[in-house]
Every structure is written in C-alpha cells, then in structure tokens.
C-alpha positions in Angstrom: -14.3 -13.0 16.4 -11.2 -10.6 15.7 -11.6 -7.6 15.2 -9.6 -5.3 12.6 -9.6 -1.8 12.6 -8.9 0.0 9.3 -8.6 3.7 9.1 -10.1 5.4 5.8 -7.7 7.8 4.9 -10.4 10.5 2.9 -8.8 12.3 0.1 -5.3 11.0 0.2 -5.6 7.4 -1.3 -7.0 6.1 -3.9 -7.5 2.6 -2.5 -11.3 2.4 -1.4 -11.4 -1.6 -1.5 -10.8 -3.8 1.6 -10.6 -7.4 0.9 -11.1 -9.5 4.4 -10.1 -12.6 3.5 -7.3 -14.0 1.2 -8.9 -16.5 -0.8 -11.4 -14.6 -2.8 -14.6 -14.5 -0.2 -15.5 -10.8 0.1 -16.9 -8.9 3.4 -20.5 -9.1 3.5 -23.1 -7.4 5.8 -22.6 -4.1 7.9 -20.9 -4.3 11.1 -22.6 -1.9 14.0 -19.4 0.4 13.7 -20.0 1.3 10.0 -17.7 -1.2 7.2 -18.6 -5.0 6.8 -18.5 -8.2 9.0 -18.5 -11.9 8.8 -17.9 -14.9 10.9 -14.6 -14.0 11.0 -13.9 -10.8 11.2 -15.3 -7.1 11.7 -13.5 -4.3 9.5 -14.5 -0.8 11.2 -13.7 2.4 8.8 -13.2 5.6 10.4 -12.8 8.9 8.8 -10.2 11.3 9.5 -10.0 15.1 9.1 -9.3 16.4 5.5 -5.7 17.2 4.6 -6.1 20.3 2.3 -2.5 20.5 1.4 -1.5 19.2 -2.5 -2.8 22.7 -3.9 -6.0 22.0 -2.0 -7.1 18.6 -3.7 -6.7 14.8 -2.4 -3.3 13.1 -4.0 -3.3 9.9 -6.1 -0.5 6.9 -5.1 0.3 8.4 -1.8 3.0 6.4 0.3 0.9 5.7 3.6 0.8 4.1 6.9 1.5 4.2 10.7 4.6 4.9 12.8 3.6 4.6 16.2 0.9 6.6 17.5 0.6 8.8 14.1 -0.5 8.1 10.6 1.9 9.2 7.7 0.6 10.5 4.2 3.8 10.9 1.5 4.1 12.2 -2.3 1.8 11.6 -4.4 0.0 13.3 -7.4 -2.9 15.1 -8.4 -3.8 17.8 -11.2 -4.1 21.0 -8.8 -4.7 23.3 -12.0 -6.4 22.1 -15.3 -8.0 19.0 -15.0 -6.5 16.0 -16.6 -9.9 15.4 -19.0 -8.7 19.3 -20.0 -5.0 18.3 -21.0 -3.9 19.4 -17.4 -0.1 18.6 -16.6 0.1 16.1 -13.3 2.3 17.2 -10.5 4.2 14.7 -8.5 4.7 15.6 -4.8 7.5 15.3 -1.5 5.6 16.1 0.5 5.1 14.4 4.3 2.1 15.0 6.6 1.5 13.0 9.9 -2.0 12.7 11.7 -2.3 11.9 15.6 -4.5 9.0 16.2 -6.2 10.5 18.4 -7.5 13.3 15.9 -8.8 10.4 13.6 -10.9 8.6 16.9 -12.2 12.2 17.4 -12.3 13.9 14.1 -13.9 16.5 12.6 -13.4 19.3 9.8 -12.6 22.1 12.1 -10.0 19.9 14.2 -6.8 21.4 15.0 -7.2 24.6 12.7 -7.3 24.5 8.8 -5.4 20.8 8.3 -7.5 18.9 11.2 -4.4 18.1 12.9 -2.2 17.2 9.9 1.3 18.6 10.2 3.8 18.8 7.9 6.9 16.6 9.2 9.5 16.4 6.1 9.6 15.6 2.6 10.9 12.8 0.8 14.1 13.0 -1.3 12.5 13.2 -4.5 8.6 13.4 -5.6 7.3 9.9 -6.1 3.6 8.5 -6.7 2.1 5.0 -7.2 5.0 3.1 -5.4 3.7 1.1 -2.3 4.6 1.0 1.8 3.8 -1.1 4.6 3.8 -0.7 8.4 6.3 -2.2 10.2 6.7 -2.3 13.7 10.0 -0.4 12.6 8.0 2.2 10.9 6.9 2.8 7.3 8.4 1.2 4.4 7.8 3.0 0.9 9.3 0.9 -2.1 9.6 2.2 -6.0 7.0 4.8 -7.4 7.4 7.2 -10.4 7.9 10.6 -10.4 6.6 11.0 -14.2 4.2 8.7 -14.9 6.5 7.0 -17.4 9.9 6.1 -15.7 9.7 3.7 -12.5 11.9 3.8 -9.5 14.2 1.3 -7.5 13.2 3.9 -4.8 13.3 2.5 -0.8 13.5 4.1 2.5 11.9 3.2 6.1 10.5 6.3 7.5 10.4 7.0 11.1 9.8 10.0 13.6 12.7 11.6 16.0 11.5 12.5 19.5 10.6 16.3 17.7 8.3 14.1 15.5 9.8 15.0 12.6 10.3 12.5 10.1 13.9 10.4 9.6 13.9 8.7 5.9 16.9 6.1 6.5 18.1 4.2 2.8 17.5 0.1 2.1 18.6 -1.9 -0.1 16.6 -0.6 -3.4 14.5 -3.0 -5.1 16.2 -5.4 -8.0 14.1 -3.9 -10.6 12.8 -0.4 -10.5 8.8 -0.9 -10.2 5.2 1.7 -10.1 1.8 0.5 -9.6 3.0 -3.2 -7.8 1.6 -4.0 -4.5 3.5 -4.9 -1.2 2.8 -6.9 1.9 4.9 -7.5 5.1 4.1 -10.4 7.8 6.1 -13.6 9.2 9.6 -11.5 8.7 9.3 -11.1 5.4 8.2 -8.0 2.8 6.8 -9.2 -0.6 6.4 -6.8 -3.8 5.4 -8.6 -7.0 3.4 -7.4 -9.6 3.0 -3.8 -11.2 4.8 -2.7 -14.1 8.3 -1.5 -14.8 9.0 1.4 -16.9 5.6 1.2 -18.8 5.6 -3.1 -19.0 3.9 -5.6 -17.1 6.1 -7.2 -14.5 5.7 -10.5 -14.0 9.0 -10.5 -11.3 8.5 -11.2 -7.2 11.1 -10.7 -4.4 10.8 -10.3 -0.7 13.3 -8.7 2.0 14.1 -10.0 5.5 12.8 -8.0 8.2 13.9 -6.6 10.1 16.9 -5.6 8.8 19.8 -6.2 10.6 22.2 -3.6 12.3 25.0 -4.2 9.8 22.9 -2.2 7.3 22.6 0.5 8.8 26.0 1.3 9.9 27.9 -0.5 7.0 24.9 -0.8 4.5 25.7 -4.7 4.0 23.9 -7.8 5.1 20.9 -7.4 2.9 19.4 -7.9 0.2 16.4 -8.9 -1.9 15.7 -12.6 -2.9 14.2 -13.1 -5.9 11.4 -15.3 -5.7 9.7 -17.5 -8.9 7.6 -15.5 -11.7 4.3 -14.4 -11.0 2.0 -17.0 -12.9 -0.7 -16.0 -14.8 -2.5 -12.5 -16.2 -0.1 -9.0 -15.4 -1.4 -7.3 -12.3 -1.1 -3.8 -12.3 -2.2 -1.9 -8.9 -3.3 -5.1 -7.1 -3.9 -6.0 -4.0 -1.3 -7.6 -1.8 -1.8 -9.4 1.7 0.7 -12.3 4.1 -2.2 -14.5 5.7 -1.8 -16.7 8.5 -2.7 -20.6 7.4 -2.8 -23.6 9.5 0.6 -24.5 8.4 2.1 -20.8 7.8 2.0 -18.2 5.9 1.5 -17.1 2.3 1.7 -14.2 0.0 -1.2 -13.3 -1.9 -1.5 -11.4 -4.7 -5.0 -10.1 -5.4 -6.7 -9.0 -8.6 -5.5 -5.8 -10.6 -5.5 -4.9 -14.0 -4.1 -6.8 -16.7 -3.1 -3.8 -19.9 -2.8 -6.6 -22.3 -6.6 -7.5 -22.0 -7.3 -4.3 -20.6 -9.6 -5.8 -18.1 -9.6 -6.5 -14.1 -8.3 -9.7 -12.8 -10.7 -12.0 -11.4 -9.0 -14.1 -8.9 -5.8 -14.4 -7.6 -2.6 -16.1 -6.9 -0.7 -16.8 -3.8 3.0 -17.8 -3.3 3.3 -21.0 -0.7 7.4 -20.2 0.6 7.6 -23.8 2.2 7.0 -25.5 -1.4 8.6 -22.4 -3.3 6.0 -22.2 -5.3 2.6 -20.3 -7.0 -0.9 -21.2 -6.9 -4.3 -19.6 -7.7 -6.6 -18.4 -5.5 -10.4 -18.9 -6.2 -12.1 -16.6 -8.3 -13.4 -13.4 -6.2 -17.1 -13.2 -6.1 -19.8 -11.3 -4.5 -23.0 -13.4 -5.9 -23.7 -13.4 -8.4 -21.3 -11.9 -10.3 -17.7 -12.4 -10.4 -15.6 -9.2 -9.2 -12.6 -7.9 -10.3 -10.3 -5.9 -7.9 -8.1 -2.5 -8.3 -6.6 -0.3 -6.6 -7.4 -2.2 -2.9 -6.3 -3.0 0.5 -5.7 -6.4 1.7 -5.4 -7.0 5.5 -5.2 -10.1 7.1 -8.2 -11.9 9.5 
C-alpha cells in the first residue's frame, strides 16, 4: 500500500476535496492517521499553524506548494473589511509566506510567535488570485490568476528560495491564453492546464509545457513553449480538479469535475487526455453510494 501524505493548508486554500484515485472512485473509510484509506492508498491530513496575515482572515485562490523543505502560500483574496454578503470590496494580495515542515509535523497555535512559524519571504510582481501552481522538483510553478475578478492573466513564474530563503520568482513562457479558475497538473515531464475560464468565458482550450525547462530559457528566454493540445470535450469546467496518473501503459491527464456556468451546476464525472493516442476520453461518473457527486474547488494527487 503507498502511502501519500497531503498537508491541509487551514485558512489559506479553499480546496478542501482530495480525490485518490483518477477514475471517479472516491476515498472511503478513515485511515488511523486522521483522512481516508483504501486498498490502495492512505491520504494523511495534517494541520499547520494559522497564518494570520491577509488583514487577519484566510485568503481565497492562493498560489501554493512546496520548494524543498518549506511550504509556500502566495496572493490571493479575501474581504478583510465589509463582508462580501454586505457589498464589501475584495482585495487581491502579493503577498509570499513560507512554512518549515517541520512546524507543520509539530504544530500548534502558539508556534514560533504570532504566525506559527510563517515568514514573510517576498511578494509576487503583481496581486493575483484563482490562478493555479504545482510542485516541481524545480520549485513552485504558479500559472494565470486575476487580479480583479473580471480580467484573467497569461501570468507564469517558477518560484524558488536563495540560500537566505528568500523567495526568487524567475519568468516562463506565459500561457497561450490568459486563464482564472483552471486547474493544473505536472507529472511524466509534462505540466497540463485545461479548463477554467478566460476573461469571464468558459474555456474549453488545453496545453502543456515541457519540464523541465531547459537552460536556454533562462539565459536567452528561447527554447520553450506551450503546445496546444485538442479541446476539452464535454461540459465547461471551472475550478476543477486536475491530476497526471500513472497507468499500465503511461500516463494521462485528468481533468476532474468543476462547475459548468452554463448549467450552473457541478460536473459529475470527468475527462482525461490519453498523449499516446492524442486524444480525450471520459472518466466514469464520480460516486460515493449512492449518490452521484460533483467536485469543486479540489485536489487531485496521484496513488
């Protein structure tokens, strides 16, 4: 049985779904270490220390992820003032904070003074919410966002910490179309995005980057690019779920659940992209007996 370890990042994201398997079969039954287990696989949550930064509140559409031993937190939004059911105005944050590790195996409120152990570590160069970021074994990749609700962003940068552990935001190749609310995946040298919606409409467009880059880029800013991949099949998929999974023959790109604004309803099921037939398929529908469910908002992670 493999074991994956997912760290619950309280009051920064807004993704509270963990999907274990791509193919529609959810987690079921509690694992001795708190989360859910199958045959398969055992997700563990953990909870880390509050970050009471973002005019004291949790942020909505943080960037987030890990660069080596530290977890990173980046923009965001929230309503630090009126509340939004009052007509509050939603502020859109730069913001950077990093976490040790080690404070999330051993945390607690009080660690590390008001913040836990979060530091501040940089900003990014511009405030940005509702994009989306892997972890790389290069560091953190944050892709597109908005920075007012209404206008997306071709917005991309790998983020990585200097020996001071201060953060380094280094430019990639932006994305073909500028995208909010999609989801991303990276695994078998590729990063996915698909889905979301661009400028206010559904966005039915896929592409997926080579990675690692190579050396080129950075010094000459050549030798990359994104390659645009078939249309998404199927419903719109705003703020779904996105996962590479290992098959017995390779790997695929899946693409699960969301919200579709034409129907205004969740998505039921999902759709994968196959890259050795170049193609999209459906998943089975995603059900937790007996009723079918539909996904926002989550976190895929491969078994």
């Amino acid at each position: 049985m493999r074991t994956i370890y997912k760290i619950l990042l309280a009051l920064v994201l807004t993704a509270p779904s963990l999907i274990g398997r791509a193919g529609g079969e959810s987690l079921g039954g509690e694992s001795p270490g708190g989360g859910s287990s199958h045959r398969f696989n055992t997700a563990t949550f953990t909870p880390v220390p509050a970050l009471s930064a973002f005019g004291g509140q949790g942020v909505s559409g943080a960037f987030a992820g890990v660069v080596g031993d530290r977890i990173l937190v980046a923009g965001g939004c929230n309503f630090p003032g009126v509340p939004a059911a009052e007509g509050g105005q939603k502020v859109f944050y730069t913001e950077i904070y990093a976490l040790p590790l080690t404070a999330a195996a051993t945390s607690s409120s009080t660690q590390g003074g008001r913040d836990g152990g979060w530091q501040r570590v940089g900003s990014l160069p511009c405030a940005l919410a509702y994009g989306a970021s892997v972890s790389t074994p290069e560091g953190v990749v944050c892709l597109g966002g908005t920075s007012d609700g209404k206008k997306s962003e071709d917005f991309a940068v790998l983020l990585t910490l200097d020996a001071s552990g201060a953060v380094v935001s280094s430019a990639l190749p932006p994305l073909p179309v500028s995208l909010d609310n999609f989801a991303a995946a990276y695994g078998d040298g590729f990063i996915y995005v698909a889905g979301g919606q661009h400028n206010g409409s559904s966005n039915h467009k896929a592409y997926r980057l080579k990675w690692p880059l190579p050396a080129s880029w950075f010094d000459t800013q050549t030798g990359a690019a994104w390659e645009e991949l078939p249309d998404m099949p199927g419903p719109a998929r705003v703020q779904s779920a996105a996962v590479v999974q290992k098959g017995a023959i390779g790997s695929n790109f899946y693409l699960l659940g969301g919200y579709d604004p034409r129907y205004r309803k969740a998505v039921a099921n999902g759709v994968y992209y196959d890259p050795r037939k170049g193609n999209w398929f459906a998943t089975s529908l995603i059900q937790t007996a007996p009723s079918l469910a539909g996904i926002t908002g989550g976190v895929s992670l491969p078994s």
